[in-house]
LOVEX-624619 format. One record per residue: x, y, z of N, C-alpha, C, O in turn. Coordinates in steps of 0.05 Angstrom, whole numbers, padded with zeros to 5 digits, always signed. Last residue first. Example, Ala and Ser with C-alpha at 12.3 -4.5 7.8 and 13.67 -1.06 7.14 Angstrom:
REM LOVEX-624619
+00257-00045+00142+00273-00021+00143+00258+00001+00157+00268+00023+00161/+00264-00114+00156+00246-00090+00156+00264-00066+00156+00285-00066+00169/
END
This chain:
REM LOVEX-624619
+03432+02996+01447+03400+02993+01445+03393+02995+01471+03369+02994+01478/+03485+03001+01432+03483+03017+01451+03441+03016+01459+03429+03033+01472/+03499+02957+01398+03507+02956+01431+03502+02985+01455+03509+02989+01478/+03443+02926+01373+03462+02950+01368+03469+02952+01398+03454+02949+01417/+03419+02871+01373+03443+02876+01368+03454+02903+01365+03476+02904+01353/+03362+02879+01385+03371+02855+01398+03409+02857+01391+03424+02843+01405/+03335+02932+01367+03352+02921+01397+03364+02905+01408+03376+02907+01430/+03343+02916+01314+03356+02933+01338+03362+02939+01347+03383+02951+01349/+03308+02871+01322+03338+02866+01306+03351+02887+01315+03372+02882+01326/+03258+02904+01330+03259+02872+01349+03299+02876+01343+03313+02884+01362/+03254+02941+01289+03260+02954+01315+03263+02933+01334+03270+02940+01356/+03246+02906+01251+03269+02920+01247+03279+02937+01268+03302+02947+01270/+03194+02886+01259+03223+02871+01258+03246+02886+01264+03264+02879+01279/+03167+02922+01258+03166+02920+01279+03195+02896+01282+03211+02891+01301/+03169+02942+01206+03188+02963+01224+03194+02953+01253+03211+02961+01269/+03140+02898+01181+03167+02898+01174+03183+02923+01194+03208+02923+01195/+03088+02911+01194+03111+02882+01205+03137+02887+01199+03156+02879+01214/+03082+02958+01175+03086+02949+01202+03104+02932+01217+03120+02932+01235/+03065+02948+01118+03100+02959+01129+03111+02960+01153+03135+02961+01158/+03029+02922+01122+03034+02899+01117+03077+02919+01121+03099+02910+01124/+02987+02969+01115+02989+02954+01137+03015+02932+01152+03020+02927+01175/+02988+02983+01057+03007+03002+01078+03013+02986+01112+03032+02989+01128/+02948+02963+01035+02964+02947+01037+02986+02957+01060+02997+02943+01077/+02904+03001+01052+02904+02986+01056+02920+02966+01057+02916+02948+01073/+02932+03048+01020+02938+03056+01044+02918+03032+01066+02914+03037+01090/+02919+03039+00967+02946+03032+00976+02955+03034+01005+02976+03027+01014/+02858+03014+00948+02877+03036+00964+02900+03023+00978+02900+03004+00994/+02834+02961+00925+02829+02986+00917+02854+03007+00930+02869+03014+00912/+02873+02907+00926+02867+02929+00946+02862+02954+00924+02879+02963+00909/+02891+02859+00903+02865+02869+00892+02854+02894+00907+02831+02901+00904/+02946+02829+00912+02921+02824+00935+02895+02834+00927+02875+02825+00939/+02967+02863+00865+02967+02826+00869+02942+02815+00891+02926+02798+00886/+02966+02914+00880+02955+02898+00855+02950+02867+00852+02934+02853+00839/+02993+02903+00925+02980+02922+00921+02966+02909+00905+02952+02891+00914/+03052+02891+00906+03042+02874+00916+03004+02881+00926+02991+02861+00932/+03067+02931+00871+03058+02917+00870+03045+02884+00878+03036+02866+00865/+03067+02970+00920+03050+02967+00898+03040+02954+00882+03017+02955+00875/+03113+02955+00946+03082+02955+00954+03068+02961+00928+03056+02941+00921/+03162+02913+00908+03150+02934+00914+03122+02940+00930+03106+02923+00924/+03201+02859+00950+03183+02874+00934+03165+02908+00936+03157+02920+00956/+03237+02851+00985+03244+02874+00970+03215+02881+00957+03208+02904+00953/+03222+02801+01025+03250+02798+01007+03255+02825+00972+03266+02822+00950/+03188+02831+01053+03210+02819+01067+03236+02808+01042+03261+02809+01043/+03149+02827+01015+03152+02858+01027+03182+02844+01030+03198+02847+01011/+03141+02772+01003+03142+02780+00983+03159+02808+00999+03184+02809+00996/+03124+02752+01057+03142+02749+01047+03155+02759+01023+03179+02755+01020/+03065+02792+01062+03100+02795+01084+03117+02786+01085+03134+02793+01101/+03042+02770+01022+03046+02791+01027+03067+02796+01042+03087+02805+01032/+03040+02710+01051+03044+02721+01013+03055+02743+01018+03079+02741+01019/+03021+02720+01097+03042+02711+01096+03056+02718+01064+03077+02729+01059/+02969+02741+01088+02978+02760+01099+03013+02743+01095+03030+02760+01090/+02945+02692+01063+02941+02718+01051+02963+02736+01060+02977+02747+01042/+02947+02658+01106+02962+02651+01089+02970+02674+01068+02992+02677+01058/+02906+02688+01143+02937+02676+01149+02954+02677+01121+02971+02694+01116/+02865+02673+01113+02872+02708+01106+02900+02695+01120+02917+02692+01103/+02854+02624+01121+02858+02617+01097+02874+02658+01092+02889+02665+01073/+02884+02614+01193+02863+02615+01172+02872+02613+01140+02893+02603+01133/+02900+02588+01256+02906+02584+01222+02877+02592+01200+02857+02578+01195/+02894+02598+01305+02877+02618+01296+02887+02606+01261+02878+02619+01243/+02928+02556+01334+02903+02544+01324+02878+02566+01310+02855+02560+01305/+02997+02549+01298+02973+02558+01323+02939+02558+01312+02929+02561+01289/+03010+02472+01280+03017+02517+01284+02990+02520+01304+02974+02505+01316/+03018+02424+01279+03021+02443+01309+03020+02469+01309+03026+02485+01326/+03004+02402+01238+03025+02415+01228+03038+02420+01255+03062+02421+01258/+02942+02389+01263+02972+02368+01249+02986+02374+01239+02994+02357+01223/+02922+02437+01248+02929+02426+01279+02950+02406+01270+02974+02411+01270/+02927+02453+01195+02945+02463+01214+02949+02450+01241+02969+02449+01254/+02902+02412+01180+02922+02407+01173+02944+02429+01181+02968+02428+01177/+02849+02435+01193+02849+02409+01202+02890+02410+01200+02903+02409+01221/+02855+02487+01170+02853+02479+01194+02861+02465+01209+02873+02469+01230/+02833+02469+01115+02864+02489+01125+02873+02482+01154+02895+02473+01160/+02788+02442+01125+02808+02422+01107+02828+02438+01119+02844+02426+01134/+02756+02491+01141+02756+02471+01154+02782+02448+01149+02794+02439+01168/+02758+02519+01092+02767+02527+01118+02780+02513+01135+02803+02516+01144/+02734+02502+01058+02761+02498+01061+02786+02508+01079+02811+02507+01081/+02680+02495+01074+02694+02470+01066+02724+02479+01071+02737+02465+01086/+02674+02554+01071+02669+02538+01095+02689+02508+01099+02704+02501+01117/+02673+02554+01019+02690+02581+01035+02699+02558+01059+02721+02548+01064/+02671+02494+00988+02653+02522+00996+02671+02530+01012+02687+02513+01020/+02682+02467+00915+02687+02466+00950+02677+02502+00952+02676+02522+00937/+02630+02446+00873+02650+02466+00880+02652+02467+00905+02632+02468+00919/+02622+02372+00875+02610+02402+00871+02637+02423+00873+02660+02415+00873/+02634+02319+00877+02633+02323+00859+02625+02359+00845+02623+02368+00822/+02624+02303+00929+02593+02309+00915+02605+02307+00887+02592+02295+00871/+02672+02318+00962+02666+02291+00952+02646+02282+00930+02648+02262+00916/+02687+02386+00917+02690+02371+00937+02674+02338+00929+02666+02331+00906/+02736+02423+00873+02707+02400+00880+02710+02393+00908+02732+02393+00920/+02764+02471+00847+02758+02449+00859+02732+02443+00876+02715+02456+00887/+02742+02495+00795+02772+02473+00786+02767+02458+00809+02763+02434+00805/+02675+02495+00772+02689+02496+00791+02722+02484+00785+02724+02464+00771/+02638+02468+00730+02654+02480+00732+02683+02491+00747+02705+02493+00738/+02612+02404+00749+02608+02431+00763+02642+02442+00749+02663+02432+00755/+02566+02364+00717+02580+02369+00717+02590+02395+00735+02572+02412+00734/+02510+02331+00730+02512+02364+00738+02545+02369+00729+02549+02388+00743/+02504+02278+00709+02491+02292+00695+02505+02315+00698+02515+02325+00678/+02520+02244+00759+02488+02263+00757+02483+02275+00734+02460+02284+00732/+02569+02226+00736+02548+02196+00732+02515+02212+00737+02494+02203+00728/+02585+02269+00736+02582+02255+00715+02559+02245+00711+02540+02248+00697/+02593+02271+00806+02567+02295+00788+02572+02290+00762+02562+02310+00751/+02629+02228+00802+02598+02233+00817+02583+02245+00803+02564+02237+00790/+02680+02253+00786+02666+02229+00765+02642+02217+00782+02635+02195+00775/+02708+02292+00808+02685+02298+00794+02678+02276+00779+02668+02281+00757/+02753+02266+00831+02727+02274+00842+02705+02287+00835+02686+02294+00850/+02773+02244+00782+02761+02225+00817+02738+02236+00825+02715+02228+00828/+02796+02288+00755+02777+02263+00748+02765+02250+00766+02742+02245+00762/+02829+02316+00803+02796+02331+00794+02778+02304+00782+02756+02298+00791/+02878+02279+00811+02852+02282+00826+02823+02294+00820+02801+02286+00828/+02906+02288+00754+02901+02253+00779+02881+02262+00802+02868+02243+00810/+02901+02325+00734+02905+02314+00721+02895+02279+00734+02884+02258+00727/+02896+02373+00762+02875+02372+00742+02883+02341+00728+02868+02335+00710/+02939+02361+00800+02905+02359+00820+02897+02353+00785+02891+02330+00779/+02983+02374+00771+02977+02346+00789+02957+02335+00786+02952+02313+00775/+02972+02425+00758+02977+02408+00737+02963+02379+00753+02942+02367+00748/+02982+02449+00810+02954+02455+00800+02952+02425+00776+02935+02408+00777/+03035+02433+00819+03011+02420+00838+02991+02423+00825+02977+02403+00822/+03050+02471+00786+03066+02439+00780+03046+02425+00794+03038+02404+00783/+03046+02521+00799+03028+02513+00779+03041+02481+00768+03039+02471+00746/+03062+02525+00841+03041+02523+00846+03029+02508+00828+03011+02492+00830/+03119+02512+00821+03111+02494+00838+03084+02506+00844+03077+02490+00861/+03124+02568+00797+03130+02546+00787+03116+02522+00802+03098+02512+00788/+03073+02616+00821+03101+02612+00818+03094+02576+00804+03073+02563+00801/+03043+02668+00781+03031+02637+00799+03068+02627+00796+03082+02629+00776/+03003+02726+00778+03023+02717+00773+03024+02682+00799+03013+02677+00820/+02941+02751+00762+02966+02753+00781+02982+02717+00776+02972+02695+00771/+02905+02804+00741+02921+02786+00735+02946+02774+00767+02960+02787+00783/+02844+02825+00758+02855+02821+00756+02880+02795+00749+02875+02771+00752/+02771+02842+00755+02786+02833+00743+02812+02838+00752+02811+02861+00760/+02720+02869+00795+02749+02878+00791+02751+02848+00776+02735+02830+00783/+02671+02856+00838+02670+02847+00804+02695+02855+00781+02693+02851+00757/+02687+02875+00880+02670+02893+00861+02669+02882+00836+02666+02895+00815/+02731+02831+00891+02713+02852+00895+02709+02869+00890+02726+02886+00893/+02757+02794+00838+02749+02794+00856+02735+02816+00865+02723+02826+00846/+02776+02736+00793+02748+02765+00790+02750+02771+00820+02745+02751+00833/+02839+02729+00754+02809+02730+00785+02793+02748+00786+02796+02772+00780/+02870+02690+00714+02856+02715+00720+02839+02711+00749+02830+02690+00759/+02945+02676+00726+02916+02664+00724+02903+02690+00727+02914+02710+00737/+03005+02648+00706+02988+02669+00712+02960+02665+00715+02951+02646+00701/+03047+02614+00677+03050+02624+00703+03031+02649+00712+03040+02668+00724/+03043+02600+00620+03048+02627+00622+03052+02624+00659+03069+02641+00665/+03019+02549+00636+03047+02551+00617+03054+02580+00617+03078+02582+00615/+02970+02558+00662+02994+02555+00667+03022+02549+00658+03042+02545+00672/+02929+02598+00664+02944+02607+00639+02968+02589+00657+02986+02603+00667/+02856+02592+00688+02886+02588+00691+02902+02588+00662+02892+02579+00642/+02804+02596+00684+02820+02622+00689+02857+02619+00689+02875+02636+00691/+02788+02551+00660+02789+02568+00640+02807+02594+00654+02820+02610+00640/+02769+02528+00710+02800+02514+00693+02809+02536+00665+02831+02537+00654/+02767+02578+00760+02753+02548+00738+02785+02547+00718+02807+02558+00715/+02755+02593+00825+02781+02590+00799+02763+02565+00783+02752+02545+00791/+02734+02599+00873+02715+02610+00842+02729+02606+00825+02721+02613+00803/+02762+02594+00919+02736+02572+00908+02727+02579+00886+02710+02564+00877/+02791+02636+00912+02801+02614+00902+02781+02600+00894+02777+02593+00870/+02758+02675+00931+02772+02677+00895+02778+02657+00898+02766+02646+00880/+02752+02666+00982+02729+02670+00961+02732+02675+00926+02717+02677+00907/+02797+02668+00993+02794+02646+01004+02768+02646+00977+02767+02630+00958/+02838+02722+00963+02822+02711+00982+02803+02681+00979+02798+02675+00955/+02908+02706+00945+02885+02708+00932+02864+02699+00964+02869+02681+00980/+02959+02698+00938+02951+02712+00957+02918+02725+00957+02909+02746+00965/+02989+02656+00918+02982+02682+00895+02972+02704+00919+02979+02727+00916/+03012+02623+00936+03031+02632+00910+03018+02662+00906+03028+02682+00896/+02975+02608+00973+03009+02614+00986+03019+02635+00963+03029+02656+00968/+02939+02589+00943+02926+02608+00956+02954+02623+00963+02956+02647+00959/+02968+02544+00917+02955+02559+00894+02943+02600+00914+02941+02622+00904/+02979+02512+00964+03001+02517+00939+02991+02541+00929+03006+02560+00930/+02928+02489+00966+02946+02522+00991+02970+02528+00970+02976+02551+00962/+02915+02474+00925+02894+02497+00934+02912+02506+00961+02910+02528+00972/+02947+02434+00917+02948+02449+00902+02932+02474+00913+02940+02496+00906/+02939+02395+00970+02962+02410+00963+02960+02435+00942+02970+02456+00949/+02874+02387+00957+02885+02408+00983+02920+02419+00972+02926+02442+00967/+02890+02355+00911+02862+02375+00925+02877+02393+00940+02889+02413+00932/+02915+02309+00932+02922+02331+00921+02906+02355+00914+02918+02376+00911/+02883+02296+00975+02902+02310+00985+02908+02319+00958+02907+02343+00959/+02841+02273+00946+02831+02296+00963+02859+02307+00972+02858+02331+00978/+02863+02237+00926+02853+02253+00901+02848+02279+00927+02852+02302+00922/+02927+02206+00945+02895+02210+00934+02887+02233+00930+02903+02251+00928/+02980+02231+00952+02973+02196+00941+02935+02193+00937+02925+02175+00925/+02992+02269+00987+02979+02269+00957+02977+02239+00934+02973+02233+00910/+02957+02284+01035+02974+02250+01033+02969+02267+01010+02948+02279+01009/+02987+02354+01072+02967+02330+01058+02974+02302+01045+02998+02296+01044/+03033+02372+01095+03013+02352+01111+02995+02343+01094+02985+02322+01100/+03061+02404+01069+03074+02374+01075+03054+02355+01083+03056+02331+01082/+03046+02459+01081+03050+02445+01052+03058+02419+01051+03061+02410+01028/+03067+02466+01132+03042+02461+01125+03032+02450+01101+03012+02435+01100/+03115+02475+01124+03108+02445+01147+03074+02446+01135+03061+02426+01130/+03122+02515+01096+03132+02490+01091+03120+02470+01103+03116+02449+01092/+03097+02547+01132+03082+02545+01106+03096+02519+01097+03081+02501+01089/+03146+02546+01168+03117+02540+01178+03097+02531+01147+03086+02510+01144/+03187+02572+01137+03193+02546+01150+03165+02527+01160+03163+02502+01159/+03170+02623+01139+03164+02604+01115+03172+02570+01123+03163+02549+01113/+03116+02638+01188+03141+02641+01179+03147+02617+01149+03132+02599+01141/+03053+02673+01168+03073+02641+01176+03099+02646+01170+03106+02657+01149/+03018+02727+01207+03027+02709+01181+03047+02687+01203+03053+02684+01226/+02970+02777+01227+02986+02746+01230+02989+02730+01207+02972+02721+01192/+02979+02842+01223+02969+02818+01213+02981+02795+01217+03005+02794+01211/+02976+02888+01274+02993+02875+01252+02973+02859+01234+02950+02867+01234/+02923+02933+01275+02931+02909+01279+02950+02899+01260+02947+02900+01235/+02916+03001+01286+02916+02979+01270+02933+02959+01286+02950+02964+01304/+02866+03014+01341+02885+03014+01326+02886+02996+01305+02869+02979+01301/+02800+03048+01329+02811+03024+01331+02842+03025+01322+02847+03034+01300/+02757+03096+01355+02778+03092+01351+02797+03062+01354+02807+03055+01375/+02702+03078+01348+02714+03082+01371+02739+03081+01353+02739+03064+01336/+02653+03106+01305+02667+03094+01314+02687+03097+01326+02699+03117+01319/+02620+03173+01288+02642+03151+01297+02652+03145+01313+02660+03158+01332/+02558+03200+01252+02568+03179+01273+02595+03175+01265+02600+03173+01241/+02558+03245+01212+02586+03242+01222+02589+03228+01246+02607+03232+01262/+02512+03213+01196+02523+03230+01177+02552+03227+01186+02568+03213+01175/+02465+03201+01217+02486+03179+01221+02509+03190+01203+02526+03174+01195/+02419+03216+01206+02420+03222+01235+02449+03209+01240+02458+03206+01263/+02395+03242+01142+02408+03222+01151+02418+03233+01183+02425+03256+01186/+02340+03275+01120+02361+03273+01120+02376+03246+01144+02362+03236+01161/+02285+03252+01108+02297+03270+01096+02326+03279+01100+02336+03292+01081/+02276+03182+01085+02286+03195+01106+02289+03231+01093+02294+03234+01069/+02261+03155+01041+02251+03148+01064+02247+03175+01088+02228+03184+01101/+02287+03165+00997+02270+03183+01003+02249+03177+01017+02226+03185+01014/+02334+03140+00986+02301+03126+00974+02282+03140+00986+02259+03131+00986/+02370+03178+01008+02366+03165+00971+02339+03154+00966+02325+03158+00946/+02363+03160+01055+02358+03186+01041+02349+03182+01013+02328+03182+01001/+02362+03102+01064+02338+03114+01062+02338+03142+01055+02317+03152+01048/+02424+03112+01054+02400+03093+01028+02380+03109+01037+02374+03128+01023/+02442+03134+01088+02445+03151+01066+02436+03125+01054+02453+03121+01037/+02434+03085+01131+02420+03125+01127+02414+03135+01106+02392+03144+01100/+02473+03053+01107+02438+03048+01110+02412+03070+01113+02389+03073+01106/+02518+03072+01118+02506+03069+01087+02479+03059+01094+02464+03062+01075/+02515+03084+01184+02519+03105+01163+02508+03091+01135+02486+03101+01128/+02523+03021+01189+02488+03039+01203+02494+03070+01179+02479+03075+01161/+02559+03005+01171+02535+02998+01158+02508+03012+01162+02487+03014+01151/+02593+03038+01206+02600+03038+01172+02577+03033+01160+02568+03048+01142/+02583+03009+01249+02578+03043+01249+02582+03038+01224+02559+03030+01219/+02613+02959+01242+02572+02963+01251+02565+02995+01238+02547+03001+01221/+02653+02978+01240+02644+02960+01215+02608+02966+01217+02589+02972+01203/+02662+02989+01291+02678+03012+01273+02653+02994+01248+02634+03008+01242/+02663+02945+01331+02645+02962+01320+02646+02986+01311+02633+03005+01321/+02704+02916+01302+02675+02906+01301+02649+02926+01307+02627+02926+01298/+02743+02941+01324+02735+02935+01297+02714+02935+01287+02705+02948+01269/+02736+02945+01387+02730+02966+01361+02737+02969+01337+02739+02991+01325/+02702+02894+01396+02723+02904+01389+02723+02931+01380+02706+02937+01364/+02653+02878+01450+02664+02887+01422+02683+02896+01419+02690+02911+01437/+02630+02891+01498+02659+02875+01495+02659+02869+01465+02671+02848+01460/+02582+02920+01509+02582+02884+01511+02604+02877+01505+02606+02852+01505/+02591+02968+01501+02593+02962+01540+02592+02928+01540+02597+02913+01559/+02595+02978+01449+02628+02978+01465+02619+02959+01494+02632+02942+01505/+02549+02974+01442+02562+02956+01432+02589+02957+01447+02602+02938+01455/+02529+03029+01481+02519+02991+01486+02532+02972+01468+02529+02949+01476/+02552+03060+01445+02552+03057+01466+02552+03032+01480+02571+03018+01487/+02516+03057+01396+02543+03063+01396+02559+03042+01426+02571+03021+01427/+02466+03065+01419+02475+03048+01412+02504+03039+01404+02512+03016+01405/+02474+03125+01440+02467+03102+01452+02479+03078+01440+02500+03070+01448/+02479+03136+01380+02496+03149+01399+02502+03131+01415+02524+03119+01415/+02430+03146+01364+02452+03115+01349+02482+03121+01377+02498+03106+01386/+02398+03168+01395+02400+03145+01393+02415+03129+01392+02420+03109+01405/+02419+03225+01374+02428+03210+01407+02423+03183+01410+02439+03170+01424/+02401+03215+01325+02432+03216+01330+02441+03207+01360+02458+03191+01368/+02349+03177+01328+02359+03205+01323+02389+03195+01328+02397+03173+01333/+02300+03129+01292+02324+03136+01314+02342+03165+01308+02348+03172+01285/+02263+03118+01260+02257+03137+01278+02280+03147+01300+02279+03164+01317/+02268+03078+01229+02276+03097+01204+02273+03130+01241+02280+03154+01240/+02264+03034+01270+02288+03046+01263+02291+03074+01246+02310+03089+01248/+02210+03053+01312+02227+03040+01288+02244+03062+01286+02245+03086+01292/+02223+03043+01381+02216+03060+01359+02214+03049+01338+02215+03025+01343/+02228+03022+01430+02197+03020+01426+02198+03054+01400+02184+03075+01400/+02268+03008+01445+02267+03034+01453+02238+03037+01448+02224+03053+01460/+02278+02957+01427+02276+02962+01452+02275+02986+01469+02278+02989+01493/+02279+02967+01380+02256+02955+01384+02248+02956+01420+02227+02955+01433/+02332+02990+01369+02304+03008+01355+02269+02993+01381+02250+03004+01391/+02352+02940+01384+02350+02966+01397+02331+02984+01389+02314+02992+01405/+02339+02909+01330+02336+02902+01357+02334+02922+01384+02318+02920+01402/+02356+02936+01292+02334+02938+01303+02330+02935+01322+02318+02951+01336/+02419+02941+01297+02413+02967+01306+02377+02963+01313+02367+02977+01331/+02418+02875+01297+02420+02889+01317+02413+02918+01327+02406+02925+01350/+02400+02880+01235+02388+02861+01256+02390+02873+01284+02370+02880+01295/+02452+02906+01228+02440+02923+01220+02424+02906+01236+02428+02912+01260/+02491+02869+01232+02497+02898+01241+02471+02904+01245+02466+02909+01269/+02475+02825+01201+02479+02820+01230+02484+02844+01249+02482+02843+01273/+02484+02854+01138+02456+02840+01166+02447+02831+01191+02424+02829+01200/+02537+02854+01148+02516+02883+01145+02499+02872+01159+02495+02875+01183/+02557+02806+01138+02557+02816+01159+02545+02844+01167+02543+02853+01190/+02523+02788+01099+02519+02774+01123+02524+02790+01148+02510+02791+01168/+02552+02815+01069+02525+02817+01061+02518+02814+01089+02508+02832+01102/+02606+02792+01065+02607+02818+01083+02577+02830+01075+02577+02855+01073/+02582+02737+01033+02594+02739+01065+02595+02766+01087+02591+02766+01111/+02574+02758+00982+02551+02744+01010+02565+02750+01037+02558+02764+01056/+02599+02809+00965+02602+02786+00968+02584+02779+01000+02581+02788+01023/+02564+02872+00919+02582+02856+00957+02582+02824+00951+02568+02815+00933/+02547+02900+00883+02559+02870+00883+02579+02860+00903+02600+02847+00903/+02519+02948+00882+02550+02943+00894+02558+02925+00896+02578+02923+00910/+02471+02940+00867+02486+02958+00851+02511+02958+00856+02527+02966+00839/+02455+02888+00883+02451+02895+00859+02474+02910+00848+02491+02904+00831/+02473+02887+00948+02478+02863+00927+02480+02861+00895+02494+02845+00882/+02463+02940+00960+02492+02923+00961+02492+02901+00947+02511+02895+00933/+02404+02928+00954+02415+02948+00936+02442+02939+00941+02448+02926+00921/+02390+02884+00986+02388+02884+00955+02401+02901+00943+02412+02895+00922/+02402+02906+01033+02414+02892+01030+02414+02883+00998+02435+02876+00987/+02356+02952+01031+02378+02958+01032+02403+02936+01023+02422+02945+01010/+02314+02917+01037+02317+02925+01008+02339+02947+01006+02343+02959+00985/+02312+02895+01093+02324+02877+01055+02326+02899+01036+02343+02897+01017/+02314+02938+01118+02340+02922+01113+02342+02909+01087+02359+02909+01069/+02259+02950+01105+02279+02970+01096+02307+02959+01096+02324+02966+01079/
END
């Protein structure tokens, strides 16, 4: 009943593997309990999930994490209703622990500078990398849109590129000057390099970037490359590829832009998802304050 729950997110809701993964790791566990109650799952009642509820908080979970569990155990109910497994659903008004929101961690720009410095672009893999934070910095695009940019989505004489991102959404977003001066670089002195492997196979790979194979770099791959070149920058060692996401965003907010459209630019169905990113900015504004009104 998981897989063919996990099929239906995949078919009719075109989830991205990754938050696929993470349903399945939710949901794996609600069995696991099911199993240790000596029920199946389609058999657990409300006091059940209740329990279970419960036992995720008592192992030191976040209550993010398990706000997200509860989300998946609810759409997995209301599947077996729909598939007329179940007659009604036991998970209707389960909730999750109350989670605050969390700022988001971004780079100051002085930092994104130091970080934009660390690849050699004298070879084909650093300009690789320069253009792909260049390209992730400019646009604010998730880690999983970038690896999917083909050479056909870029408009760089216009400064714009298309992205398919979640839910199979289309959008436009805008690419500053120097992203699209690096992108030029990479297609010009590094992509030939490193796609002249999968030539000599035959497999040519669409992808704009490649890794050594000559293939499309993976989520994973470029994780790892971000990383590496944050420790040798010295930033802090949580550097991710959403870091850089959240920095786009809270530099753009920080020098006027509208939410909205910055909204449109990140691909947020609800505006009361980007709404997060006004935090940072009150929490500045109450740091400045205090640090100078003489009566603070």
């Amino acid at each position: 009943m998981i897989d063919a729950y996990l099929d239906h997110l995949r078919v009719e809701r075109r989830l991205a593997e990754h938050t696929l993964e993470s349903y399945a790791r939710d949901l794996r566990g609600l069995a696991e309990f099911a199993a240790g109650e000596e029920r199946a799952i389609e058999q657990l009642d409300r006091q059940g999930l209740e329990a279970y509820v419960r036992q995720m908080m008592a192992t030191g979970l976040s209550p993010r994490s398990v706000a997200r569990s509860v989300a998946a155990i609810r759409g997995f109910y209301r599947f077996l209703v729909l598939d007329r497994r179940l007659d009604h659903s036991p998970a209707d008004d389960l909730m999750p622990p109350r989670a605050w929101p969390a700022l988001p961690k971004h780079l100051s720009m002085d930092d994104v500078d130091l970080l934009l410095s660390q690849p050699d672009v004298a070879s084909p893999f650093g300009l690789r990398d320069r253009a792909m934070i260049e390209l992730l910095y400019a646009t604010g695009m998730r880690v999983s849109e970038l690896i999917e940019v083909r050479a056909a989505d870029l408009h760089l004489d216009q400064e714009y590129l298309t992205c398919v991102g979640k839910g199979n959404k289309e959008r436009i977003i805008p690419i500053g000057e120097q992203a699209a001066d690096w992108v030029r670089r990479y297609q010009r002195d590094g992509r030939p390099v490193l796609g002249a492997r999968a030539r000599q196979l035959r497999r040519a790979d669409p992808h704009l970037f490649l890794n050594a194979r000559g293939s499309g770099l993976s989520r994973v791959g470029f994780w790892q490359v971000l990383t590496a070149y944050g420790r040798k920058a010295g930033l802090r060692a949580s550097l991710s590829p959403h870091v850089l996401r959240h920095s786009f965003a809270t530099h753009l907010l920080e020098r006027g832009a509208d939410l909205r459209a910055i909204q449109m630019m990140l691909g947020h169905a609800d505006l009361s998802t980007t709404q997060i990113y006004t935090h940072v900015i009150e929490a500045r504004l109450r740091s400045v304050y205090e640090r100078f009104h003489p009566r603070a």
